[in-house]
C-alpha positions in Angstrom: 82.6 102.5 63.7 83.1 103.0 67.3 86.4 101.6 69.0 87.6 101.1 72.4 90.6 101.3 74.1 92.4 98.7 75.1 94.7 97.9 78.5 97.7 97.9 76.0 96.2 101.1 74.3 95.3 99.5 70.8 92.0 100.3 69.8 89.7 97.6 69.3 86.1 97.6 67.6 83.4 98.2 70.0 80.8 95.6 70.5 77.7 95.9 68.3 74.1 95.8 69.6 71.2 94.3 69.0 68.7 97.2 68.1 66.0 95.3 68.9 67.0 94.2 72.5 70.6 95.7 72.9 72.3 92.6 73.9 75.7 92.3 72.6 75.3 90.4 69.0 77.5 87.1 67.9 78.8 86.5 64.5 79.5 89.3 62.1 81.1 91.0 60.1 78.7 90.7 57.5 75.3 88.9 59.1 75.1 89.2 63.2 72.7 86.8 65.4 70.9 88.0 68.9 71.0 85.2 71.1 68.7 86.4 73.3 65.6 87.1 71.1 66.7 85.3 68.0 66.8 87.5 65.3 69.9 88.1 62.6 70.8 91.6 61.8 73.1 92.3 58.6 75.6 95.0 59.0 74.1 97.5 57.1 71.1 97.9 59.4 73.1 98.8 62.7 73.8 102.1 63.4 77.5 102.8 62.6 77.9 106.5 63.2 80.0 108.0 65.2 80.1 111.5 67.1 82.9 113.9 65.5 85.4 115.7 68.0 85.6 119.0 66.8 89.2 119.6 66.6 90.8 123.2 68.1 92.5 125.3 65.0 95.7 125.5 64.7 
């Protein structure tokens, strides 16, 4: 799961996206609605993944 950053620097889970439509979804965490083109998404169908920062070696 994606986070962002906050103004007091905790992190805080980014917004999840309709895939559909990509506006911003309401509800969750287990069954999300799109209020602009109606449907409901569960959790398992939106893309979770991540990029991985390679890390420099020690």
């Amino acid at each position: 799961m994606s986070t962002l950053t906050t103004s007091t620097g905790t992190r805080a889970p980014a917004k999840k996206r309709c895939p559909r439509c990509t506006t911003a979804l309401d509800g969750g965490p287990v069954l999300f609605h799109c209020p602009t083109c109606k449907k409901s998404v569960y959790a398992a169908d939106l893309d979770n993944e991540f990029p991985a920062t390679l890390g420099r070696a020690a």
